[in-house]
N, C-alpha and C positions, 0 to 999 in steps of 0.2 A: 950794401951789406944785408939790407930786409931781403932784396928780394933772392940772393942767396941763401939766407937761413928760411927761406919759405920754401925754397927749391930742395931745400938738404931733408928739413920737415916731411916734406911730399911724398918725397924718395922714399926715404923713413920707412913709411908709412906702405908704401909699393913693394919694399924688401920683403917686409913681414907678409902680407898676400901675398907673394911668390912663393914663401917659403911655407906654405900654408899655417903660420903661427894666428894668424887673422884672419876672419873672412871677410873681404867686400862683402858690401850691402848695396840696395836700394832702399833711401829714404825717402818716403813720402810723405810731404805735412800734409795734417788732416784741417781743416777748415770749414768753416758755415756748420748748416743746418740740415737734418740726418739726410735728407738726396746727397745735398754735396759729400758728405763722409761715404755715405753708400757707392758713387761715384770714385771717390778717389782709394777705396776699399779694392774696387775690381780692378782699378790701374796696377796695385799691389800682384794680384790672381796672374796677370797677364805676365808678369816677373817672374813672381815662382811658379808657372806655368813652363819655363826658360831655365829651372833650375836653381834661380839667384836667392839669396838672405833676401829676404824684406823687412823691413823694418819701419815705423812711421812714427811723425815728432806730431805731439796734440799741443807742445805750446802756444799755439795759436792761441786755443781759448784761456789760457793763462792770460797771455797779453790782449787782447781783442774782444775774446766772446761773444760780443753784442751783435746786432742786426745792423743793416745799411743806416739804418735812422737811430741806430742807437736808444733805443725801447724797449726790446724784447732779449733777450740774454741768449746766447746759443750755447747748448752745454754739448760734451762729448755723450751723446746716446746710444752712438752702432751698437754698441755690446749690451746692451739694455734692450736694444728690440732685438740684436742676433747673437744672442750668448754664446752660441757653439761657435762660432767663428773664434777662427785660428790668429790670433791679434799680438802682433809683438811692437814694446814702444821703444826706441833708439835712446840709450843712454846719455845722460848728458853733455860729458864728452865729447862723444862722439860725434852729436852734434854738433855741436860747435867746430871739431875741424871737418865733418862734412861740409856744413852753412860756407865757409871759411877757402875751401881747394876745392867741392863736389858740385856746386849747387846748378843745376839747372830750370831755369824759370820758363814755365809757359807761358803764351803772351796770347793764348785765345780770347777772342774771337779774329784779333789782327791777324792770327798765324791762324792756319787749319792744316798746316803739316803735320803729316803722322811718324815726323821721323824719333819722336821718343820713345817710340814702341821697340825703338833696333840698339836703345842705350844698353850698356855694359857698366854692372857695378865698377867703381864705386863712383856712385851719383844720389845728390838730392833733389826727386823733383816737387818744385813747388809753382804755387801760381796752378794757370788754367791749361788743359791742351785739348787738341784735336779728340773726336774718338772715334776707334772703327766701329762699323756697324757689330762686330763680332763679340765687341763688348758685351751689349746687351743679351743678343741673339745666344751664347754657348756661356758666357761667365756669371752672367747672374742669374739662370734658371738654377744653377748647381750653386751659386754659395748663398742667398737669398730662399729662404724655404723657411715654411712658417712650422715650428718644432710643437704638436701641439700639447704633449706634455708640459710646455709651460706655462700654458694658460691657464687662467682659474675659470672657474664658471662661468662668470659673465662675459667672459672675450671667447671663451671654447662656444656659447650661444651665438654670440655674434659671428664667429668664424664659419660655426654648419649655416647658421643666414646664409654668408656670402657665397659659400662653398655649392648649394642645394639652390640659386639664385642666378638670372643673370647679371651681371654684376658689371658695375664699375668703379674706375677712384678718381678723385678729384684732389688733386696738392693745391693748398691753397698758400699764396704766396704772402711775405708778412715782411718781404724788405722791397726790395729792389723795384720790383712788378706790381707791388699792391699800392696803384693809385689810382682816382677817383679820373673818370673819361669827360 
């Protein structure tokens, strides 16, 4: 009987995007520490890149926030450092019966297939995947730009520094990676 009212559910659900009353999505949980969100940010680009809803669930730091060791708090930042970005969060509903019939988990570094790049809403991906190099290289010179209207003085100084400078960055790591040799 479950797994009929799960199947009738589903259907449900697949009527109404056929009949365009709903639109599939792509869910993406955002998770860790602002690389990781920046990261699972351009997974989003490469979707509606394809035309797809994208949408992303931040419950994570609801439930989790912290770091590997449990020390340091991880809060949702993207939109803090990238205000302009285009940022829609997945209703709670809806997640839930994404998590529920959509969900697909990455399992990098075990997997390094790139076959989530060819999914079809309606999917949630969570966990780790694969990335093409085209990520970096075409997605994030365009959504990653530093707006400098929103700087105040002392970061707009700092920014002509780096800018008028040869420069480089350094991420310094505060979970996983940051132990003593």
């Amino acid at each position: 009987m479950k797994k009929s009212l799960k199947a009738f559910v589903r259907g449900v659900y697949e009527l109404l995007v056929s009949l365009n009353i709903c639109k599939a999505q792509i869910v993406i949980r955002v998770d860790g520490g602002i690389c990781s969100q920046m990261r699972q940010y351009l997974w989003g680009c490469v979707f509606k890149s394809k035309g797809y809803k994208v949408t992303f669930d931040l419950t994570w730091f609801e439930d989790f926030g912290m770091d590997m060791n449990n020390r340091d708090v991880r809060n949702f930042d993207l939109l803090k450092a990238f205000p302009q970005l285009e940022f829609n969060e997945v209703n709670g509903f809806l997640l839930k019966f994404y998590r529920h019939f959509y969900n697909y988990q990455g399992r990098y570094p075990q997997s390094k297939d790139l076959n989530w790049i060819n999914l079809t809403p309606p999917k949630l991906l969570s966990g780790y995947f694969a990335e093409p190099e085209y990520l970096y290289s075409v997605f994030f010179p365009k959504t990653f730009k530093i707006h400098t209207e929103i700087l105040d003085e002392a970061n707009m100084q700092l920014y002509q520094g780096i800018e008028s400078a040869v420069s480089a960055a350094v991420h310094v790591r505060r979970g996983d990676l940051a132990v003593e040799l």
